[in-house]
Each structure stands twice: as structure tokens, then as C-alpha cells.
N, CA, C and O of each residue as an XYZ file, in Angstrom:
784
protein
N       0.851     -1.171      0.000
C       0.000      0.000      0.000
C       0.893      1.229      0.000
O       1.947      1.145      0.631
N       0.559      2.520     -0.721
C       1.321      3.318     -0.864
C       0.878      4.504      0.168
O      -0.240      4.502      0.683
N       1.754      5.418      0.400
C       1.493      6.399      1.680
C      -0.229      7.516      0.721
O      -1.197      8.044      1.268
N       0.030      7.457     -0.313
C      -1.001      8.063     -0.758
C      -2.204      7.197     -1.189
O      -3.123      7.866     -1.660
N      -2.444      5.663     -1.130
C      -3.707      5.410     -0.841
C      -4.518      5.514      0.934
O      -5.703      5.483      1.268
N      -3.190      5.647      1.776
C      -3.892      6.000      2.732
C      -4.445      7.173      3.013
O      -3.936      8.146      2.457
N      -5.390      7.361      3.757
C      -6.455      8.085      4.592
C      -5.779      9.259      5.237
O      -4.825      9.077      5.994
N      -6.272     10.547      4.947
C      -5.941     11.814      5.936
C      -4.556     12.406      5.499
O      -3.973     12.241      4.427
N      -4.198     13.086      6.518
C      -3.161     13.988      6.521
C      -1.816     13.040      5.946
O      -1.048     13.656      5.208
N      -1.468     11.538      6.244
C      -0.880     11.056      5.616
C      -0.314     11.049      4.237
O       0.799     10.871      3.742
N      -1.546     11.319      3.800
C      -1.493     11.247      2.403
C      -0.550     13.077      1.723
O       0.224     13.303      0.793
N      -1.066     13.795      2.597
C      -0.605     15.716      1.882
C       0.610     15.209      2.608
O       1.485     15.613      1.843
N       1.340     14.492      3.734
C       2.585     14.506      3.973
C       3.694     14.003      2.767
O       4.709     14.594      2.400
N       3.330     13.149      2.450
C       3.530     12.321      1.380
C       4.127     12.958     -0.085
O       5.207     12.764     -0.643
N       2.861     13.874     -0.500
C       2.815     14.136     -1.556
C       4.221     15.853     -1.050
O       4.848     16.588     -1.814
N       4.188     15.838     -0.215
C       5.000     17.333      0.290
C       6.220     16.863      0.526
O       6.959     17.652      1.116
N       6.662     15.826      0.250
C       7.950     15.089      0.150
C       9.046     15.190      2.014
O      10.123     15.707      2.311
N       7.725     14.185      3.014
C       7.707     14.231      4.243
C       9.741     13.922      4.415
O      10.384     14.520      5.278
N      10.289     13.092      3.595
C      11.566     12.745      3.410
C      12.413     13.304      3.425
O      13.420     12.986      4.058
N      12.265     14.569      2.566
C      12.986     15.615      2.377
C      13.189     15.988      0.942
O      13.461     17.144      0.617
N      13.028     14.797     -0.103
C      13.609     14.808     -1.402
C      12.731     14.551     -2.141
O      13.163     14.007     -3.158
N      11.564     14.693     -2.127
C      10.513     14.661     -2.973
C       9.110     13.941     -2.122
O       8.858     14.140     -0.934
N       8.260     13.029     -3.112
C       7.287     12.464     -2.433
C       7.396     11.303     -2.510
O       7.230     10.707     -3.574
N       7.806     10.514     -1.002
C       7.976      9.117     -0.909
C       6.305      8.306     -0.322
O       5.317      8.662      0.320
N       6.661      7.406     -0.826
C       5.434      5.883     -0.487
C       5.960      5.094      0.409
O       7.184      5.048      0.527
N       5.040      4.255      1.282
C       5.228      3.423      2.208
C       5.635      1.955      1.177
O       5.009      1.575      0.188
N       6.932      1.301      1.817
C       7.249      0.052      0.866
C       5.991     -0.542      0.891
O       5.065      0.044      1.451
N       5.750     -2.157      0.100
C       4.797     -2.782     -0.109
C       5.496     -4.166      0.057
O       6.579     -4.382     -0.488
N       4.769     -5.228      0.925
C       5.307     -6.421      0.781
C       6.456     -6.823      1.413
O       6.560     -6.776      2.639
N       7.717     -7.390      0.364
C       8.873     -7.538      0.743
C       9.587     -6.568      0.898
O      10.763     -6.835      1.143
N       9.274     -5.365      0.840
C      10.477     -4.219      1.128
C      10.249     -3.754      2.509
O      10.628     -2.599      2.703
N       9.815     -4.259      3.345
C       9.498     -3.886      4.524
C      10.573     -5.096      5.609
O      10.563     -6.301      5.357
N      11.223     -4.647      6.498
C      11.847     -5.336      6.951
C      11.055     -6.311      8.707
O      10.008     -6.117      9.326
N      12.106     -7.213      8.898
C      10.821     -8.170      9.681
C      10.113     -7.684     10.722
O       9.152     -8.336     11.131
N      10.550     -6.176     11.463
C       9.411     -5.706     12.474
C       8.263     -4.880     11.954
O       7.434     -4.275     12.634
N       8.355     -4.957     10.483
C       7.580     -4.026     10.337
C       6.263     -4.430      9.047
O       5.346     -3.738      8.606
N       6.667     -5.753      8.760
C       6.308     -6.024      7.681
C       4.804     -6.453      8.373
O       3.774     -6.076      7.813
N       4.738     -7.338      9.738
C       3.533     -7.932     10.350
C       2.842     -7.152     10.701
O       1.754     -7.594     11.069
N       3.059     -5.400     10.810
C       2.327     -3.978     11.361
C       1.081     -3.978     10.131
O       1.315     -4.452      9.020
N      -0.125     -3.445     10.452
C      -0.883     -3.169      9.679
C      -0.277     -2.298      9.203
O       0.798     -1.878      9.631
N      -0.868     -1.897      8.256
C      -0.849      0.213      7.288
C      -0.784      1.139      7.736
O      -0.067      2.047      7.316
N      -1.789      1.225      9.107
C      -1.776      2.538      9.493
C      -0.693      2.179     10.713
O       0.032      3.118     11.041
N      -0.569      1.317     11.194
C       0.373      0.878     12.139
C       1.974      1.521     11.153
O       2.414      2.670     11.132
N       2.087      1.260     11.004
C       3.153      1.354      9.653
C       3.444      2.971      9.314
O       4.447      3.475      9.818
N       2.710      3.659      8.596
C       1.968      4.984      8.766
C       2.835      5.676     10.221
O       3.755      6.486     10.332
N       2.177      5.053     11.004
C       2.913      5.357     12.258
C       3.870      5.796     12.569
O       4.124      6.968     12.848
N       4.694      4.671     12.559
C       6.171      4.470     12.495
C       6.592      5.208     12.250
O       7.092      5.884     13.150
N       6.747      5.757     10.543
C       7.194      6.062      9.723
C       6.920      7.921     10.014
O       7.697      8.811      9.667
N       5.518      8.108     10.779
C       5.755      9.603     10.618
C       6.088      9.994     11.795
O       6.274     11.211     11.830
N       6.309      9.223     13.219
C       6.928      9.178     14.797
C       8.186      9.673     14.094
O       8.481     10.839     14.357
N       9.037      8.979     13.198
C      10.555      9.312     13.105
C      10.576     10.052     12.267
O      11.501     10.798     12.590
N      10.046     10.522     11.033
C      10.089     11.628      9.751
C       9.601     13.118      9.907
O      10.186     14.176      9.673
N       8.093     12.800     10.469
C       7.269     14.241     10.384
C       7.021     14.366     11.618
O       6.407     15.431     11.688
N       7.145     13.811     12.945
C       6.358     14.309     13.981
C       7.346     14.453     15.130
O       7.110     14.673     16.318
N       8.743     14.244     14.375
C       9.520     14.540     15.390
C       9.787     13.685     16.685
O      10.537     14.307     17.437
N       9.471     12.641     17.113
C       9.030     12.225     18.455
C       7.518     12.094     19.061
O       7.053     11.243     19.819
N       6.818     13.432     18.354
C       6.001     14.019     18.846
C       4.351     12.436     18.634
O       3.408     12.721     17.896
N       4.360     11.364     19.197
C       3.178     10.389     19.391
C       2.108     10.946     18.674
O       1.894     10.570     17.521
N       1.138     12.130     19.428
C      -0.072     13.061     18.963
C       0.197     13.162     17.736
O      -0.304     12.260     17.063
N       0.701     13.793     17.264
C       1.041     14.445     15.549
C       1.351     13.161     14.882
O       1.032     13.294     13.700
N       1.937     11.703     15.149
C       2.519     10.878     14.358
C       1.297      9.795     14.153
O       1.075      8.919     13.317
N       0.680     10.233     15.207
C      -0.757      9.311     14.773
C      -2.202      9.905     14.280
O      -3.146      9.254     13.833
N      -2.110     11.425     14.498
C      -2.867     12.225     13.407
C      -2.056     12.389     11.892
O      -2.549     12.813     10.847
N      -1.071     12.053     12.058
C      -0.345     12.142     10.473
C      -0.503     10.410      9.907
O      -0.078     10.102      8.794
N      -1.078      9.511     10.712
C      -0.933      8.569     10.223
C      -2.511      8.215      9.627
O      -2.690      7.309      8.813
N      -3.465      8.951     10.086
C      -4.643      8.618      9.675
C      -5.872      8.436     10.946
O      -7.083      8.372     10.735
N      -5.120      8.367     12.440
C      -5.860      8.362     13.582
C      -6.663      9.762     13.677
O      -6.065     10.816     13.895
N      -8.016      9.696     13.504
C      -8.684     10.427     14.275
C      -8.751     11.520     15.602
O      -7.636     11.689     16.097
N      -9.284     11.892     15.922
C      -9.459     12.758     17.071
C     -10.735     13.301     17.412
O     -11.228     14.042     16.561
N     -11.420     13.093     18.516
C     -13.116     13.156     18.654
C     -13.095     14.489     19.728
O     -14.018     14.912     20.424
N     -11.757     14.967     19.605
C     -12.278     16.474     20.638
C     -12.508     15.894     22.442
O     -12.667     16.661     23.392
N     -12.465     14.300     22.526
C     -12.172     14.109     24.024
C     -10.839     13.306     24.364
O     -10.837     12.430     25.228
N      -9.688     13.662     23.623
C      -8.891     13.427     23.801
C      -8.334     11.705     23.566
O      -7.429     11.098     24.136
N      -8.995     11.399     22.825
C      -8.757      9.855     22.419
C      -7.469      9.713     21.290
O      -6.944      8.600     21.244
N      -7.122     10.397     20.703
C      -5.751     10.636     19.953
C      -4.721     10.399     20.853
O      -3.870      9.529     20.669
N      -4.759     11.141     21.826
C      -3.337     10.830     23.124
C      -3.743      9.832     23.254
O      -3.132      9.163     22.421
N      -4.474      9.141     23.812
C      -4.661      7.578     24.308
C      -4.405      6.886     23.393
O      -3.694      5.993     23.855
N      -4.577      6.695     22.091
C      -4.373      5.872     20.514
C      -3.211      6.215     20.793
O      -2.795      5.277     21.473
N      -2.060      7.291     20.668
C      -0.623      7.479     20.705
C      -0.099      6.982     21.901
O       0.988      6.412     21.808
N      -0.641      7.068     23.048
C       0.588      6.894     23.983
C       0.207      4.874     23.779
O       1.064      3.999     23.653
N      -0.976      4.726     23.806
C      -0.530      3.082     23.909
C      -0.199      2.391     22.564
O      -0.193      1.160     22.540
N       0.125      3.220     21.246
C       0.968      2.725     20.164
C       2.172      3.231     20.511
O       3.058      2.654     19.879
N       2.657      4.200     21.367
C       4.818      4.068     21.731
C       4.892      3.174     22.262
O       5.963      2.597     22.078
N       3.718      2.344     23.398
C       3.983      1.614     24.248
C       3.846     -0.104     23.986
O       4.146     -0.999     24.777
N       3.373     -0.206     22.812
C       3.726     -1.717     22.286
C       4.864     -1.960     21.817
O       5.440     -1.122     21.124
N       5.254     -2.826     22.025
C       6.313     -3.433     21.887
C       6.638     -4.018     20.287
O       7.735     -4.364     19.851
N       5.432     -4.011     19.632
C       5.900     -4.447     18.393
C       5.767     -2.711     17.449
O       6.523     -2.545     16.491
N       4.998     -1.827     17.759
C       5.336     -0.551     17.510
C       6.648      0.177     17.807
O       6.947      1.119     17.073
N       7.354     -0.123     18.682
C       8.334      0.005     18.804
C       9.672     -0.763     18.033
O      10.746     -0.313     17.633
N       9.257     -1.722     18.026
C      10.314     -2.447     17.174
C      10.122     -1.925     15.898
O      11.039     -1.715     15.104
N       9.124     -1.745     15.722
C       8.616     -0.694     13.665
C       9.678      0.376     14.094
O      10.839      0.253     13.701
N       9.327      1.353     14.839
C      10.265      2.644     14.874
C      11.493      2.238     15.222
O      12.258      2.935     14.556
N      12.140      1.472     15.918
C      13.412      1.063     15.736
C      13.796      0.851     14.691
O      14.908      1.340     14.495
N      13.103     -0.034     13.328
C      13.616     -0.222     12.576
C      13.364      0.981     11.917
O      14.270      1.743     12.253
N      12.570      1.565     11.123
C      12.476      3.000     10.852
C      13.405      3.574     10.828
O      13.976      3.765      9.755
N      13.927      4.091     12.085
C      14.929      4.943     12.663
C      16.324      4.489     12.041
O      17.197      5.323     11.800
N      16.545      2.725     11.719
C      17.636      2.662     11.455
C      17.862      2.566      9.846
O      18.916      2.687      9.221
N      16.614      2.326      9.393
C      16.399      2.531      7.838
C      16.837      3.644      7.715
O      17.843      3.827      7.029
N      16.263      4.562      8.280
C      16.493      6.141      7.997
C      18.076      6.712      7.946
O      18.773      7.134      7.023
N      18.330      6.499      9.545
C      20.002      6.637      9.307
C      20.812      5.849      8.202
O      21.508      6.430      7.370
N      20.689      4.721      8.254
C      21.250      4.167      7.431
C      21.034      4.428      5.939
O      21.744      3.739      5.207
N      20.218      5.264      5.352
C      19.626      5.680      4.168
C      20.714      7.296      3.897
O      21.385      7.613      2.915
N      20.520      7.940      5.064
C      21.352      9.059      4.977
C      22.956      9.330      5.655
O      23.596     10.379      5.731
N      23.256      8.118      6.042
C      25.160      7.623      6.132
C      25.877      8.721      5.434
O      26.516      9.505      6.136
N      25.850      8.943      3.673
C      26.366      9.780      3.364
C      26.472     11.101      3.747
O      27.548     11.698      3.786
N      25.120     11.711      4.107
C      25.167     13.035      4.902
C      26.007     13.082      5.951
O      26.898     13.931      5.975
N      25.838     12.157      6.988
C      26.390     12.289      8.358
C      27.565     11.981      8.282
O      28.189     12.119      9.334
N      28.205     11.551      7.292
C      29.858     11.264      7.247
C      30.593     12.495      6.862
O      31.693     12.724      7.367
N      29.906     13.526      5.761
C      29.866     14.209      5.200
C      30.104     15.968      6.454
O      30.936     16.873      6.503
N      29.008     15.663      7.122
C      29.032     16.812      8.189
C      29.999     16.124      9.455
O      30.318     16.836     10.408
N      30.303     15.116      9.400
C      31.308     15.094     10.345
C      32.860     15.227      9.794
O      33.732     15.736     10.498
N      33.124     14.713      8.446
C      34.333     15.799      8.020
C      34.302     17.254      8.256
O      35.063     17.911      8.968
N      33.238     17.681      7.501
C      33.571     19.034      7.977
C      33.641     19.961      9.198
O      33.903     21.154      9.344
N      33.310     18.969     10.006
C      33.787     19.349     11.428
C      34.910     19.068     11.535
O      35.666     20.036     11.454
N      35.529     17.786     11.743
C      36.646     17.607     11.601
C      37.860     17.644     10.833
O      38.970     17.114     10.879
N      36.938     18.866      9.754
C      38.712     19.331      9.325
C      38.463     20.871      9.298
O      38.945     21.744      8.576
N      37.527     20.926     10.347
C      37.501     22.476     10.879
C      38.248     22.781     11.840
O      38.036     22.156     12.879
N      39.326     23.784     11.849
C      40.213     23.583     12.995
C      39.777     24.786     14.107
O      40.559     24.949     15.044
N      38.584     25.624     14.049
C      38.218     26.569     14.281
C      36.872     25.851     15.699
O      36.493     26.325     16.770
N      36.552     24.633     14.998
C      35.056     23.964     15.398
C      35.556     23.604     16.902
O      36.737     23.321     17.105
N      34.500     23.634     18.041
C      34.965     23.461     19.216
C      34.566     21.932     19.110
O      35.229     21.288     19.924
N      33.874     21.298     18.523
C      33.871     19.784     18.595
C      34.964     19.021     17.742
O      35.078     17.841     18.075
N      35.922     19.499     16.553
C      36.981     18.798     15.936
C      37.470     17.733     16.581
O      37.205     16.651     16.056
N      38.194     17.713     17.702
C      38.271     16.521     18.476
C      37.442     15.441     18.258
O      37.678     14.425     17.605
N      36.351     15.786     18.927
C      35.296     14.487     18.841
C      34.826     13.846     17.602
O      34.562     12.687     17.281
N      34.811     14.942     17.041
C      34.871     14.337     15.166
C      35.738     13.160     15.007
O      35.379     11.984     14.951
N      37.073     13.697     14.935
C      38.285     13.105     14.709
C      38.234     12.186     15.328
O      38.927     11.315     14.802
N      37.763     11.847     16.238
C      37.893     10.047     17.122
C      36.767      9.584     16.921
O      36.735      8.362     17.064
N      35.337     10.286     16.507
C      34.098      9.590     15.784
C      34.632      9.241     14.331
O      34.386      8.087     13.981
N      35.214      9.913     13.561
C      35.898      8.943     12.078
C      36.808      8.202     12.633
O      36.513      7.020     12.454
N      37.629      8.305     13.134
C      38.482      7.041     13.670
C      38.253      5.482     13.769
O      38.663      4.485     13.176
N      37.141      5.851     15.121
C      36.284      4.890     15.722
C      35.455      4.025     14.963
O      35.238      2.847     15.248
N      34.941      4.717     13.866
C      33.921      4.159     12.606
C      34.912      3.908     11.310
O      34.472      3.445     10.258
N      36.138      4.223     11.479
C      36.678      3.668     10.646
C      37.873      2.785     10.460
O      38.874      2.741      9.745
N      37.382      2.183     11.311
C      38.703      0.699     11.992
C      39.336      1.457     12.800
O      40.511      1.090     12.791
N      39.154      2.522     13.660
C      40.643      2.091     14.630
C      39.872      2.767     16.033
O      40.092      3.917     16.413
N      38.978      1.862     16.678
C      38.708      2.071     17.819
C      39.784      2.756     18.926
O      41.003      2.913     18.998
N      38.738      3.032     19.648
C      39.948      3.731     20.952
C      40.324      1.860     21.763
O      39.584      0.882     21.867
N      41.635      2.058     22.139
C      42.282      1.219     23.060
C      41.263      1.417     24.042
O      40.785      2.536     24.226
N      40.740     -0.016     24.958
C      40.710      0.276     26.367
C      41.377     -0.768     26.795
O      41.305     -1.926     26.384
N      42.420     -0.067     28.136
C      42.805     -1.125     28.903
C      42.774     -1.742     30.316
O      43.179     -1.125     31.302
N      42.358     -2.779     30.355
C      41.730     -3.143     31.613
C      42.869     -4.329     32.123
O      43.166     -5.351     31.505
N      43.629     -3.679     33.978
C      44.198     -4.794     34.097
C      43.311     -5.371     35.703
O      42.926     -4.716     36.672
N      43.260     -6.446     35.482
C      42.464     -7.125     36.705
C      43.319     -8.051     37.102
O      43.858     -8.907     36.401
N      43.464     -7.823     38.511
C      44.312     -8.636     39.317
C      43.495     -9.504     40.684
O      42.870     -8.979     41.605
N      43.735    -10.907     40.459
C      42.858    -11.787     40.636
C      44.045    -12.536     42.022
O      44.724    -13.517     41.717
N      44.105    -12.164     42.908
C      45.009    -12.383     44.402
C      44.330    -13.884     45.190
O      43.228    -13.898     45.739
N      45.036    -14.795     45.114
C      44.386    -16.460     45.407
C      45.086    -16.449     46.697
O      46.233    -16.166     46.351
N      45.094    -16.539     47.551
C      45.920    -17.239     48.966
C      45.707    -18.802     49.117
O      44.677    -19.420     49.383
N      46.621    -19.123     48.939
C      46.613    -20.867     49.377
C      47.862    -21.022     50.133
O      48.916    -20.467     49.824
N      47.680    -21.875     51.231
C      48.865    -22.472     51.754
C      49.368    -23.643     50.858
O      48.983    -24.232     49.848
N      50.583    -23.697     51.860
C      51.526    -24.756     51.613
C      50.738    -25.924     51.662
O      50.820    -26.741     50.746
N      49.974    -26.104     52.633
C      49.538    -27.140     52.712
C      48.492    -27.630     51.513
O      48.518    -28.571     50.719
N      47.695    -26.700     51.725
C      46.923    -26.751     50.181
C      47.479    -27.237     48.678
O      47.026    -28.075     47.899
N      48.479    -26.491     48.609
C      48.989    -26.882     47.320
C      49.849    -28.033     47.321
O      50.415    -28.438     46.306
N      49.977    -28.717     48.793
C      50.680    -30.093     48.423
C      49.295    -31.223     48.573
O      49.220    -32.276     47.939
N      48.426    -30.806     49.397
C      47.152    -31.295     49.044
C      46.453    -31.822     47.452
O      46.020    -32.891     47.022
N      46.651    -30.209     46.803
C      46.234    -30.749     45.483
C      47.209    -31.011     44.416
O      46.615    -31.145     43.346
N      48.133    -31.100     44.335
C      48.862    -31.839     43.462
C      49.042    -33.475     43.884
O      49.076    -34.254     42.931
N      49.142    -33.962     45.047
C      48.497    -35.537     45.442
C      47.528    -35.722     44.915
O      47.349    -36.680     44.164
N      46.442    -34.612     45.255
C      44.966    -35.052     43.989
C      45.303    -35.060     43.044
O      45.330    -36.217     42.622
N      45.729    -34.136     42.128
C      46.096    -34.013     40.962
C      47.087    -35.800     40.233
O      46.736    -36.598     39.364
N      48.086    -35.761     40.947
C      48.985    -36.900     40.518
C      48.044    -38.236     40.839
O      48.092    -39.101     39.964
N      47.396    -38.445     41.715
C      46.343    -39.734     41.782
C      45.483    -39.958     40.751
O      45.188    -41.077     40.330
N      44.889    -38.458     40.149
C      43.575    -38.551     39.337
C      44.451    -39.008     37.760
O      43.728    -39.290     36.805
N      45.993    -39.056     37.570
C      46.565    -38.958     36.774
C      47.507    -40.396     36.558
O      48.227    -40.714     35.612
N      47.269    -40.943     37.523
C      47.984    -42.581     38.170
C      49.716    -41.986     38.369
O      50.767    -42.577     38.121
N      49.562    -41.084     38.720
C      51.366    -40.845     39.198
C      51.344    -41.298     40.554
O      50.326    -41.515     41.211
N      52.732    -41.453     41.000
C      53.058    -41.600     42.208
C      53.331    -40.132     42.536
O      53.876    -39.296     41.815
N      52.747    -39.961     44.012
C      52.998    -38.426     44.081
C      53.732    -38.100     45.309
O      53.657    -37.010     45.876
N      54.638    -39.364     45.798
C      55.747    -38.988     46.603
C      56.763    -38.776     45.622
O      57.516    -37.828     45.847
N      56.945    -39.413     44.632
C      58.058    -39.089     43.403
C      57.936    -37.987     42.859
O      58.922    -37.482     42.322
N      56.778    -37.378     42.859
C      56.698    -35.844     42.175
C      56.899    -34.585     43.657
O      57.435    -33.478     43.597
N      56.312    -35.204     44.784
C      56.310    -34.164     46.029
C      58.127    -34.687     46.338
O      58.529    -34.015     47.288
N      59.038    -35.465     45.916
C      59.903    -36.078     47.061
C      59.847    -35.703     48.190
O      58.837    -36.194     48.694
N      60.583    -34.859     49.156
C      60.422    -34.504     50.311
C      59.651    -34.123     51.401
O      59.661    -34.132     52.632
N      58.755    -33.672     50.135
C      57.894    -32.813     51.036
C      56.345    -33.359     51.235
O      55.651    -33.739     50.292
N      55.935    -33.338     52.552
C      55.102    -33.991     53.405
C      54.181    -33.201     53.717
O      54.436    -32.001     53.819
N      53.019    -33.645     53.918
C      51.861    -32.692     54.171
C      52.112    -32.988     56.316
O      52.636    -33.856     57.014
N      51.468    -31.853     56.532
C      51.745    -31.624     58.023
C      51.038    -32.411     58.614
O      51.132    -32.589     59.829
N      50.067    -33.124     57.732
C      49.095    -33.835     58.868
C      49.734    -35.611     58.712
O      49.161    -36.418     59.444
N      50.427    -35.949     58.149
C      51.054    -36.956     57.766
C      52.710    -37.114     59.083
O      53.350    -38.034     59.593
N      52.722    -36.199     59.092
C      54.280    -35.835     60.100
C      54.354    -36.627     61.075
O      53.395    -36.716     61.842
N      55.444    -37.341     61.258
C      55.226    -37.752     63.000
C      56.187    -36.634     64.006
O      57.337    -36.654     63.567
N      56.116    -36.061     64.725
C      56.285    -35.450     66.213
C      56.751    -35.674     67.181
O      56.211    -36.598     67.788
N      57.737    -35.129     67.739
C      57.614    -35.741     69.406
C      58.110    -34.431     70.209
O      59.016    -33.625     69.997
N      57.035    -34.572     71.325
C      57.029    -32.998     72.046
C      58.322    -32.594     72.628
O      58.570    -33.416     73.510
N      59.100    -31.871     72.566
C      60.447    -31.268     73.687
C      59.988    -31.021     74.769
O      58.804    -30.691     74.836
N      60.671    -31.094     75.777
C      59.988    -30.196     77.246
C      60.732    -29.131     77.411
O      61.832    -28.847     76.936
N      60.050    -28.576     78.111
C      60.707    -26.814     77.884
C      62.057    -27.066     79.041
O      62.315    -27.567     80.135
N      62.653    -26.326     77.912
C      63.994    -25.931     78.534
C      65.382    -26.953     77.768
O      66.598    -26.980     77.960
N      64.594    -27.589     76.993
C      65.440    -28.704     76.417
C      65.598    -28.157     74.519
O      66.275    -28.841     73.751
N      64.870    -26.882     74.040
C      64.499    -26.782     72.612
C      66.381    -27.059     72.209
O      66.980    -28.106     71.964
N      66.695    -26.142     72.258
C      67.951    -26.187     71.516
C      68.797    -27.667     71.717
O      69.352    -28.010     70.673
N      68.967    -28.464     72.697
C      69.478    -29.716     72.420
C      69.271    -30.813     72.035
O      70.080    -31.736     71.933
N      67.658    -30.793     71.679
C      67.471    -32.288     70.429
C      68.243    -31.401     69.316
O      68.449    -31.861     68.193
């Protein structure tokens, strides 16, 4: 269906070239991408004039789409609970990115000339927005330091696990060294430390 078989103000948007570049039609069929293709017409309609002609503006994007208005305020109610579906929203998401993505050339275009304005108080940000979009992201570097405490004992603990689960012998891999609870002992009496 084209923006000019629909109903109302839709239609003089249309023909007044709501786009910018003449007078565009609503796709038909397969040119509609997958959130937007299952939207009815005027659902669609919608979308399309929320992000083009109405600015944001809900009220105006659903009187530009063909919604009515009875003078008791039923237009706001038709608008605010079409921003608030979830599959209306996914239409203007896609919309929105049709759109940008339709006018790429412009916006690459005004961000050179910022950025090879040496006068412009945003040049900077230019210059690392072409950067960024054009292979060479900003570095980030993140160092995280991950601090384990284990005893001695522990780590002769698990390498015995380790060498068992592995069929080693794990006095041949520990040689000497003995876990504390394995030790045999024998108490000094005080006053005797230094001569055993």
C-alpha cells in the first residue's frame, strides 16, 4: 500500500515530500523489513511519521498517520498506547535505522567538515568519531588482578589429587615434602628446645 492510498493527513505529507527529497510511499510487501512487515498500514503509517514528520512528537505521528481525534482526547490515548507496544516500537526502531542508514552519506559528510575544521569546538570528537567508525577504535585497557591465597599445605594437598587422578606416584613428584598432617612429632619439654 502506498502512503497516498492511505487516509488523511498522511497522504498531503507524502505528496510534500515528508523525506525531504521529494514524495515518498510506504514500501509494499517484501520491502518492509521483519518488524515491520507484520504492522498493519496505518500501524506502519505510524512508524514512519513518529521518526520523519512528527519529530518524536506520538499526537502528531498518529494524526499524520490517519488516527482520528473526537475532541475528548482519544488521539493521546491511541498514541501513547501505540509508543507503548512493543511491536510498535520495534517498527520505529527499525524505521529509525532505515532512515540513518539511508542518509550515512550526509552524516559522514558533516562530520568531516567538522573535523577538518580547525576553528570547530567539537573537531576533536569528530576526529575520534571517524576514527572509531573507521577501523581504529579507541584502546581500552583493563588490568584485573585476581590475588588467590593458598597455603603450603593446600597446594601439596592438590597436586596428590592431581597426581592420583593422573595414576602418578605423588611422593616421586612431592619427594620430600610432606603434608603436616602426615608428620610424626615428638614434644620437647621446655627448657630442652635447643638440644634435640
Amino acid at each position: 500500500m502506498t502512503m497516498e492510498r492511505l487516509k488523511g493527513p498522511w497522504r498531503t505529507i507524502a505528496a510534500e515530500g515528508a523525506w525531504g527529497d521529494g514524495p515518498k510511499t510506504i514500501p509494499e510487501g517484501d520491502e518492509w523489513g521483519p518488524a515491520m512487515k507484520p504492522l498493519a498500514p496505518r500501524h506502519r503509517a505510524f512508524c514512519v511519521a513518529y521518526v520523519t514528520t512528527a519529530n518524536g512528537n506520538a499526537t502528531q505521528a498518529a494524526k499524520d498517520a490517519g488516527y482520528t481525534d473526537n475532541d475528548t482526547g482519544a488521539l493521546k490515548v491511541t498514541a501513547y498506547r501505540l509508543v507503548h507496544q512493543p511491536r510498535i516500537l520495534a517498527g520505529i526502531r527499525e524505521t529509525v535505522v532505515a532512515r540513518v542508514a539511508s542518509n550515512l552519506p550526509v552524516y559522514v559528510n558533516a562530520l568531516e567538515s567538522v573535523a577538518l575544521n580547525a576553528q570547530h569546538k567539537d573537531q576533536t570528537k569528530a576526529l575520534l568519531a571517524l576514527m572509531n567508525r573507521g577501523g581504529l577504535p579507541d584502546v581500552t585497557e583493563r588490568n584485573i588482578n585476581v590475588n588467590v591465597n593458598v597455603s603450603s599445605a593446600e597446594k601439596v594437598a592438590e597436586i596428590r589429587q592431581m597426581a592420583e587422578e593422573l595414576g602418578l606416584d605423588p611422593n616421586k613428584l612431592l619427594g620430600n615434602v610432606t603434608d603436616a598432617t602426615d608428620a610424626e612429632f615428638e614434644v620437647i619439654p621446655p627448657g630442652l628446645e635447643g638440644v634435640w
